[in-house]
C-alpha positions as protocol buffer text, in pm:
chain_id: "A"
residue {
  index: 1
  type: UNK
  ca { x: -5238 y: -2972 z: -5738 }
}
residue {
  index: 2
  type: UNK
  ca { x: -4877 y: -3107 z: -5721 }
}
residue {
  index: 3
  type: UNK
  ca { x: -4759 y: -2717 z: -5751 }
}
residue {
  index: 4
  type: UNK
  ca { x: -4955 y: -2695 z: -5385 }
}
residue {
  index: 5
  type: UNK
  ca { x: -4767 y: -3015 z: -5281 }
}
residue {
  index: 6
  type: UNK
  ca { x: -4440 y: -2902 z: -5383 }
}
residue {
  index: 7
  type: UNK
  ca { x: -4499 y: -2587 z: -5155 }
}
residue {
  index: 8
  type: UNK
  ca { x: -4644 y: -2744 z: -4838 }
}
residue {
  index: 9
  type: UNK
  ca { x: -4314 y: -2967 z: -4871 }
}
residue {
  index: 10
  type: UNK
  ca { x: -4072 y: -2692 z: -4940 }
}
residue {
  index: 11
  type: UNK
  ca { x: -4232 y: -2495 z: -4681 }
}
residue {
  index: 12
  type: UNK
  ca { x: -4187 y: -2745 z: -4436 }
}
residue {
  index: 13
  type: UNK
  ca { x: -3815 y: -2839 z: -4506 }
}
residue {
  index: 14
  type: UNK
  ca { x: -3767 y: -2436 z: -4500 }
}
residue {
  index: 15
  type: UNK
  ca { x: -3893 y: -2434 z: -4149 }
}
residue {
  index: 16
  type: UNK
  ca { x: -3712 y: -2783 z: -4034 }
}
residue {
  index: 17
  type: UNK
  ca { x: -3435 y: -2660 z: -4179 }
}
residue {
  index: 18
  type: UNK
  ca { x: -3426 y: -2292 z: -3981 }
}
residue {
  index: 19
  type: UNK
  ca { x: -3545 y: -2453 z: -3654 }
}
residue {
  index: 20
  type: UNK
  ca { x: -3247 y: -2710 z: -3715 }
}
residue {
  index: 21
  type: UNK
  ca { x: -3481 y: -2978 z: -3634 }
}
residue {
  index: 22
  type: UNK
  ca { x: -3414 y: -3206 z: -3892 }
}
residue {
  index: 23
  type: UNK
  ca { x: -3514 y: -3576 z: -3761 }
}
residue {
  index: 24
  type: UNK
  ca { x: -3131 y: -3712 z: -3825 }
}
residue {
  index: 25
  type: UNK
  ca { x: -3177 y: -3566 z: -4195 }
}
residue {
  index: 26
  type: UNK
  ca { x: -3521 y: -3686 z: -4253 }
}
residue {
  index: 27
  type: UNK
  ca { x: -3642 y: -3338 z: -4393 }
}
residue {
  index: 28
  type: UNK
  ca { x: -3403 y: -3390 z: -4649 }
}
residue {
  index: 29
  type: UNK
  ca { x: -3597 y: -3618 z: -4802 }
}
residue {
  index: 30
  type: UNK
  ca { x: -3876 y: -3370 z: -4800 }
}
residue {
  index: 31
  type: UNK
  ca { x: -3654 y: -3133 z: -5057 }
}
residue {
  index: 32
  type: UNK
  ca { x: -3581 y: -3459 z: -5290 }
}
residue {
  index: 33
  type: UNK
  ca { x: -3942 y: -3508 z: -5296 }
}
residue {
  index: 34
  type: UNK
  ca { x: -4040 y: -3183 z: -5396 }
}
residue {
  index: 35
  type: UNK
  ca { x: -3771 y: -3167 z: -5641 }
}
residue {
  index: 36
  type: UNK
  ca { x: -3818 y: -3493 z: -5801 }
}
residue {
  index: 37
  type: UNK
  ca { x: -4232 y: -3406 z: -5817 }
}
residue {
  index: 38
  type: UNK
  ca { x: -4156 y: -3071 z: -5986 }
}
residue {
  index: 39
  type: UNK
  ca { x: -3953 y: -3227 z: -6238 }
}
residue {
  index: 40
  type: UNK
  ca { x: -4212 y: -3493 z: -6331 }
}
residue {
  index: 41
  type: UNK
  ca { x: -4465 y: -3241 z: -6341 }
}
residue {
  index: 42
  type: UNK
  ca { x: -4248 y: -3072 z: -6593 }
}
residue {
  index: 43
  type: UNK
  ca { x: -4202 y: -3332 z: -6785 }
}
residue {
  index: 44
  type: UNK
  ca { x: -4536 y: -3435 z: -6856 }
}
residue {
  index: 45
  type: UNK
  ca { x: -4647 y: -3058 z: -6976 }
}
């Protein structure tokens, strides 16, 4: 389940990112999320 979520947001920051509509760096914050969920998920297996 957090392996989907960790797509959907890289997925989206790919696209915000390409498009160069980035909300003043808001989709950013969607790569730091992603990140930091992977590495918890990590962590706890």
């Amino acid at each position: 389940m957090i392996w989907t979520i960790i797509s959907i947001l890289f997925i989206v920051w790919l696209v915000g990112f390409l498009t160069k509509f980035t909300l003043g760096g808001f989709i950013h914050l969607l790569l730091v999320a992603g990140l930091i969920l992977a590495i918890y998920n990590l962590l706890l297996t």
